[in-house]
N, C-alpha and C positions, 0 to 999 in steps of 0.2 A: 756949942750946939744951938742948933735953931730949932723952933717948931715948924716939922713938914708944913703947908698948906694946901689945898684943893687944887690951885692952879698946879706945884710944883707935880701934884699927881697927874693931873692932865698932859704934860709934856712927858709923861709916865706911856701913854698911851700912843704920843706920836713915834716914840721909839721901838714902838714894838711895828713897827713898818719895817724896821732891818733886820727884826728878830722873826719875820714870817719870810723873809728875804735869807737865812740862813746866816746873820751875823758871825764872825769866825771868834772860837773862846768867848760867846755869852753866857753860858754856864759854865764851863773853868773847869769840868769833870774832865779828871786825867789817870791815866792807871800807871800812870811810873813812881819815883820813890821821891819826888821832890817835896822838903817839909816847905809846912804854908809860913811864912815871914811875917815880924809884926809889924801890922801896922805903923807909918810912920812917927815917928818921935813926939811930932806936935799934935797926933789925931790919937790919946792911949784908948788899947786895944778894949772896949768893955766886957770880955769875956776871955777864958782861957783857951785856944785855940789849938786842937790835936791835929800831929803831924797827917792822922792816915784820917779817916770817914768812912764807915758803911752806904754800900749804894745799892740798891734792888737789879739783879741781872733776871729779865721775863724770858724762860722757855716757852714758846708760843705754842700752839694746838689749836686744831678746827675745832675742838671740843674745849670753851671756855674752863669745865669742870677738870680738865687736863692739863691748865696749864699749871704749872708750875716756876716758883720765883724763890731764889737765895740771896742771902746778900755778901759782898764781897767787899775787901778792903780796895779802899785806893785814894789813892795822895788826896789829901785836902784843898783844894784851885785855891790859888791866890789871887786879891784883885790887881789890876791894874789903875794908874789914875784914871780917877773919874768911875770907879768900881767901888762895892761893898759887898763883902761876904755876909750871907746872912747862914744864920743858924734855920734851918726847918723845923716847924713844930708840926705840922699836919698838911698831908697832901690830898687831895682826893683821886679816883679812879674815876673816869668818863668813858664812857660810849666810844670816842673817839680813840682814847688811850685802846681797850681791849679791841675793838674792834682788828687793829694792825696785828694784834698777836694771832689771831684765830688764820695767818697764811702761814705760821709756824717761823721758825727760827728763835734766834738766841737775841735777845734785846738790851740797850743799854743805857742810856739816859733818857729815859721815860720822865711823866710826868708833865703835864703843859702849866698848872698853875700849884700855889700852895701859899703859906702864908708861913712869917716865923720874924725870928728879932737879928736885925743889924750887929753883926759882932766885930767888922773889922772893915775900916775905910781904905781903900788904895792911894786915898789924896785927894785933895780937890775940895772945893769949896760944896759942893752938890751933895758930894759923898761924904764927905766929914759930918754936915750937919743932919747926915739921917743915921749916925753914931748911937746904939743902944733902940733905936726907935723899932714899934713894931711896923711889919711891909708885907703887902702880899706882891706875889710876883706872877707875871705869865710870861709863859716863854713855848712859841710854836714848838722848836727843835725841841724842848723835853728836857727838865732838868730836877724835877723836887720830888724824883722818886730816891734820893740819898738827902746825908745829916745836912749838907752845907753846898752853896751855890753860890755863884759870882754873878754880880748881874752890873748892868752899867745903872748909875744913880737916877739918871730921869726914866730908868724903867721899871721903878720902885714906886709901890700905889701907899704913901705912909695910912695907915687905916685909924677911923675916929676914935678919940679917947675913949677909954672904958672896951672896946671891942678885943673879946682874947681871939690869940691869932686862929689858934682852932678854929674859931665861928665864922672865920674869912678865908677859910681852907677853898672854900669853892666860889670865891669872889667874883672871880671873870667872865669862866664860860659860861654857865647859864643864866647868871643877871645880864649881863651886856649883850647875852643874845633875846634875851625874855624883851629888854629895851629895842632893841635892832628890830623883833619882829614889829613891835604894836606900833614904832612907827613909820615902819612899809606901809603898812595898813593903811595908815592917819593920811603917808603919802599919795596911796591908791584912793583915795576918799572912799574907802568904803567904810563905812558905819559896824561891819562884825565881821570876821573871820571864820573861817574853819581849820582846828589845829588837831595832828592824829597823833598818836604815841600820848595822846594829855594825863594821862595818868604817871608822868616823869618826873622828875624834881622840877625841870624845866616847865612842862605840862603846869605844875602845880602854883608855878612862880607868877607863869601867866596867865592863872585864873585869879590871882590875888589883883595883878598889878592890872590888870583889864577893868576891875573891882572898881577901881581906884579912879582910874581913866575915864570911867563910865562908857568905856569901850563893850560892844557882843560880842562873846565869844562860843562857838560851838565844839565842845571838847568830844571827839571820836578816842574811843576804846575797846578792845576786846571784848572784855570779863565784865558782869557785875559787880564784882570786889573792886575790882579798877572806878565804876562807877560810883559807889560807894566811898571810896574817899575822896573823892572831888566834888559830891556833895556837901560832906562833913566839911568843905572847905568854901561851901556856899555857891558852890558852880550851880547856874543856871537850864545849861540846854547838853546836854550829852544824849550820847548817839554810841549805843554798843552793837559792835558789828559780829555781835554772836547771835543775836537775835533776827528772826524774819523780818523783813523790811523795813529794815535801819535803810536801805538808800533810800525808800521813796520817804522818810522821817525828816534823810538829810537834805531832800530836794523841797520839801516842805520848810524846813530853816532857813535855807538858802534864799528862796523867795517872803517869808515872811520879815526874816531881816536883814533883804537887799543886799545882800551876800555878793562879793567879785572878788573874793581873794582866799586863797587855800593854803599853808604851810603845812608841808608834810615832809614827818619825821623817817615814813618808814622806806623811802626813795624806790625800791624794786619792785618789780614784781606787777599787778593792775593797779596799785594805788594809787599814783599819781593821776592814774585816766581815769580812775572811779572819781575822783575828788572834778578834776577836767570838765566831769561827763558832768555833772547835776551844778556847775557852773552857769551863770547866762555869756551871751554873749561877752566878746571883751573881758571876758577874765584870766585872772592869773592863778595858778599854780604853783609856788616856790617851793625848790625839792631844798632839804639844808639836811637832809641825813641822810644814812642808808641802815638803816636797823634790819632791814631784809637780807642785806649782802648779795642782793641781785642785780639783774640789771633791768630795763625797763620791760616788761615784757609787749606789751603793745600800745600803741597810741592811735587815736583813732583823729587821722591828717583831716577828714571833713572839718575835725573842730576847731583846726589852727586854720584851716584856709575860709572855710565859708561863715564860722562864727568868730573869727579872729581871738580867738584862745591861745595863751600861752602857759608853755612848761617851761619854768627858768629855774637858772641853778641860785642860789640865795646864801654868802658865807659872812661871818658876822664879821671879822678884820674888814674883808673889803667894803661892807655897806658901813664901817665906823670913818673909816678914813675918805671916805668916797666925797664926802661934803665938809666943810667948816662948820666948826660949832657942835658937830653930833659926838665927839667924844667929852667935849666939856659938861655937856646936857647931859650925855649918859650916865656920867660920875655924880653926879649933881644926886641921880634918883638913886643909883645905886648902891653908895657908901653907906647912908644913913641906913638903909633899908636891913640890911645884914644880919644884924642880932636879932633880931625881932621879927621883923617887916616883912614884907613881901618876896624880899631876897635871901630870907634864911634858907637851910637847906637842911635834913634831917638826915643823919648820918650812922652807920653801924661801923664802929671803930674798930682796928687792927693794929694789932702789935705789928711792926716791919717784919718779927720773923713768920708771921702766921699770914700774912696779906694772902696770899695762894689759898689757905683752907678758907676763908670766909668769903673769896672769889668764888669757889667750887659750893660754897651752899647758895650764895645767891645764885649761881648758874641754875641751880637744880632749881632751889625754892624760889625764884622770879625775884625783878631785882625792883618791880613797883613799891614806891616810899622807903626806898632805900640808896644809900649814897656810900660805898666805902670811901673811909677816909685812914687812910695811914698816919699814925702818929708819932713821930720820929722823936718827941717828948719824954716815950716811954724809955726810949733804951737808953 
C-alpha cells in the first residue's frame, strides 16, 4: 500500500466530470441477490465484507415533515478494476438532496457525498493502494445514503491523517462551493459580496473563509437568531430582512463597499431582483439555489438592458472544472480546513433507522446551524 497524496486526490476531482455526466455502475447499488467477491488474491481484503447492505429508500412529500424513509436490503456492488468499495461511516442530508423529495415519489440511491474506510480494491494499482485508507466521496447520481459504495479509484478524496471520517461527512458540497464562490468574486474584482440564506452551514463557512481572505462580505437573513449566530462567528455586516429598511441598509452596503456581485441562495420568487435592484451598474447576480422552490417572479429588463446587469445561473462542478488549476487550488484550502477550520460543519446525527424522525423536527424547528448527518457506524 501506498500513502494517498494531494495530487492523487486532485485527479479525484477531474473524475467527477463523468460522474455529473451519469457514469454507468459508479456507485455499484443493485437490488438483485449477487454476493460481493473478494478482493483479489494479491490485494487481501481489510475488512469482512457481507453478502447483502442496508440502503435508505426516501418516500418523498411536499411536506418535508412527511417524508418518510426505510431501509431495505440489497446486494453488496462489487468493484470492478480500477474500483474500491468503501465502507460508509457518515453521510450528510443537503438542500439539494430533500429539496428532489418534496415532488413526492419513492427514491433510491440518494446521497451525493459522505466519507468512510476503503474495504475492498477491484485491482489496479490506484485502487489497491487506497486499501484500508480513509476517502470521502462525491458522486452527482447519489450513492452514501446505504453501508457500502463502489466508486472508481481517482474519485476517491484520501482525507489528512488524524481526520475521522465522520468530520469529512460534508467535505464536498459546501467547502468547494464556499471556495468556488469567493473566487468568482476575486474574478469579478469586486472587493465584497452580498450572500442570502447566510445563516447556512454554507453561509457560516463563508463568513469564516472571507475572514481569512480578507475578503467583505454582507450576510442577508430572515430572523434575528439567524443574525445572532453569525455574529458569534465574528460576521461583520448583516442585513435581516424582517426588519424595516434592511433594503435601503443593503443599498448603503453596497456603495460603501463597492459592491458588483450578489450570490443568492433563495433563487425564486423577488430575490434575485431585490439583490439586481440595489446592484450598480454592470453587476452581477448569481442564482446557485432555489430554497424558495419558485420560479423567478419578476425582473425588472430596464436593469439588464440600460444598466447592463446580469442574472446568471452559477453551479460549483461547472465553475471547478471550467478552468486549470481551480480544483487543485480548491483542495489545497479545503482538506486542511475540515476538522477545525473554516470548513468544519456542525452536525445533528441520526441513526439510519431514525433519519426520517429528526428530518421532521428540523422541518418543523428550522434547520439554521444544523446539518443532518447519517451515521452508518451505528448499525
Amino acid at each position: 500500500q501506498h500513502t494517498a497524496s494531494l495530487p492523487h486526490a486532485m485527479r479525484g476531482l477531474a473524475a467527477l466530470v463523468l460522474l455529473c455526466a451519469g457514469e454507468e455502475g459508479t456507485c455499484g447499488a443493485s437490488r438483485g441477490g449477487i454476493d460481493c467477491p473478494a478482493a483479489p488474491d494479491s490485494v487481501p481484503s481489510a475488512m469482512a465484507i457481507p453478502a447483502t447492505m442496508k440502503s435508505i429508500v426516501v418516500n418523498g412529500h411536499a411536506d418535508l415533515a412527511q417524508v418518510t424513509m426505510e431501509l431495505e436490503d440489497v446486494a453488496t456492488p462489487q468493484p470492478k478494476e480500477g474500483e474500491v468499495l468503501i465502507k460508509l461511516v457518515a453521510a450528510p442530508l443537503n438542500p439539494s438532496d430533500y429539496a428532489a423529495w418534496q415532488a413526492g415519489g419513492k427514491f433510491r440511491n440518494q446521497g451525493k457525498e459522505g466519507a468512510g474506510m476503503v474495504a475492498a480494491s477491484g485491482g489496479g494499482p490506484a485502487a489497491d493502494a487506497l486499501l484500508g485508507k480513509a476517502v470521502g466521496i462525491a458522486a452527482m447520481q447519489g450513492c452514501s445514503y446505504q453501508q457500502y459504495a463502489t466508486m472508481p479509484a481517482a474519485s476517491c478524496y484520501p482525507l489528512p491523517e488524524g481526520l475521522a471520517p465522520e468530520d469529512a461527512a460534508s467535505f464536498w458540497v459546501n467547502p468547494y462551493t464556499a471556495v468556488g464562490i469567493v473566487e468568482t468574486v476575486k474574478e469579478k474584482r469586486s472587493p465584497a459580496f452580498i450572500h442570502t440564506a447566510a445563516a447556512s452551514q454554507l453561509g457560516q463557512m463563508l463568513v469564516k473563509l472571507c475572514k481569512e481572505e480578507g475578503m467583505g462580505l454582507v450576510n442577508v437573513v430572515r430572523r434575528d437568531e439567524q443574525a445572532e449566530t453569525l455574529r458569534q462567528l465574528g460576521a461583520e455586516h448583516i442585513v435581516v430582512t424582517d426588519k424595516e429598511g434592511w433594503q435601503d441598509q443593503l443599498k448603503t452596503l453596497v456603495k460603501e463597499l463597492k459592491i458588483t456581485v450578489a450570490f443568492d441562495a433563495i433563487g425564486g420568487g423577488n430575490s434575485a431582483q431585490q439583490l439586481l435592484g440595489v446592484l450598480p451598474a454592470g453587476g452581477t447576480c448569481f442564482v446557485y439555489g432555489l430554497l424558495s422552490g419558485e420560479d423567478l417572479h419578476v425582473v425588472n429588463v430596464g436593469d439588464l438592458i440600460y444598466s447592463t446587469k446580469t442574472i446568471a445561473g452559477w453551479l460549483m462542478p461547472t465553475w471547478l472544472f471550467a478552468a486549470p488549476g481551480r480544483n487543485t487550488a480548491a483542495s489545497a484550502k479545503v482538506l486542511p480546513a475540515l476538522k477545525s477550520g473554516w470548513a468544519s460543519s456542525t452536525f445533528v446525527d441520526a441513526h439510519p433507522s431514525k433519519v426520517h424522525e429528526e428530518l421532521a423536527k428540523l422541518a418543523t424547528g428550522g434547520f439554521t446551524n444544523k446539518k443532518l448527518r447519517v451515521r452508518w457506524d451505528q448499525l
